[in-house]
C-alpha positions in Angstrom: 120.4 84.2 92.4 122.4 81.5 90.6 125.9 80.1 90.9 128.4 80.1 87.8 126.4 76.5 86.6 122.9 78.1 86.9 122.0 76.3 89.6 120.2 78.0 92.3 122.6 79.5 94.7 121.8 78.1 98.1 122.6 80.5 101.5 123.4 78.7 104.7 125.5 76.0 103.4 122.7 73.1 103.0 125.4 70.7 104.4 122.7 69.2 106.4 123.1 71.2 109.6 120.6 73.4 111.4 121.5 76.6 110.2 120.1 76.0 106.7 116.7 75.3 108.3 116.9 78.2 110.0 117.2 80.3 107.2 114.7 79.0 105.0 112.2 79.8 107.6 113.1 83.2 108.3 112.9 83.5 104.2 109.7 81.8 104.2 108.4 84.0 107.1 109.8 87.1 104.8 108.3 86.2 102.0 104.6 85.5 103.8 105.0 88.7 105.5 105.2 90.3 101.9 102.4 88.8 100.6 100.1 89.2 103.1 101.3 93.3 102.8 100.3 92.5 99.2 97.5 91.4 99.9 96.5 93.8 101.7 97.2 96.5 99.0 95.4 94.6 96.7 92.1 94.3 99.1 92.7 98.3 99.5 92.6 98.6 95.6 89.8 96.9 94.9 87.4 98.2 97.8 88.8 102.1 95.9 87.8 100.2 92.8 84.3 99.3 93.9 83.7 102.5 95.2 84.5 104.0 92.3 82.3 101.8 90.6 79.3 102.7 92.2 79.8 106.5 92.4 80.2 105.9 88.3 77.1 104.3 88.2 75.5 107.2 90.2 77.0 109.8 87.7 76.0 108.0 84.9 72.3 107.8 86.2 72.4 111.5 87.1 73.3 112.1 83.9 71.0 110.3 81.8 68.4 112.1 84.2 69.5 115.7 83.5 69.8 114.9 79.5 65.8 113.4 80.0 64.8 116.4 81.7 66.7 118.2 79.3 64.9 116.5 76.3 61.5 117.3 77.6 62.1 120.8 78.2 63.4 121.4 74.7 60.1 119.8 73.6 58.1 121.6 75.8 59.5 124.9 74.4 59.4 123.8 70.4 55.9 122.8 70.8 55.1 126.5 72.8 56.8 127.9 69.8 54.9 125.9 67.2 51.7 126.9 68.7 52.5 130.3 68.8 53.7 130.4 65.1 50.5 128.6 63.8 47.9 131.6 65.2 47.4 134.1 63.4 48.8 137.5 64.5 46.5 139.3 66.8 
């Protein structure tokens, strides 16, 4: 926050006696214990991140598996149908 002059607004007084030390490390300590919960969040995110990762690298694999066998089979069957429609009927 800011006083009426924009100046930073300063709890404790700052008039040089203890009590102004005192509450800039309980604000520091709050603010390290809110980045470190940060932190933590964000090491949680990223481990969901490269999980998901590699189980999309997995799918995608699968996939262009199934569409390989899936090209081969259609193959296999248009040339069993070619062959069949070049013999001459029994």
């Amino acid at each position: 926050m800011s006083g009426p002059n924009g100046d930073p607004h300063v709890l404790g007084g700052g008039s040089g006696d203890d009590g102004g030390d005192s509450f800039e490390e309980e604000e520091y300590a709050a603010i390290n214990s809110m980045l470190d919960q940060i932190n933590s969040c964000l090491d949680h995110l990223e481990e969901k991140n490269d999980h998901l990762h590699i189980c999309l690298k997995e799918l995608l694999e699968s996939n262009r598996q199934t569409r390989l066998e899936f090209q081969q089979q259609s193959k296999q069957l248009n040339t069993g149908a070619d062959v069949q429609g070049s013999q001459p009927p029994a």
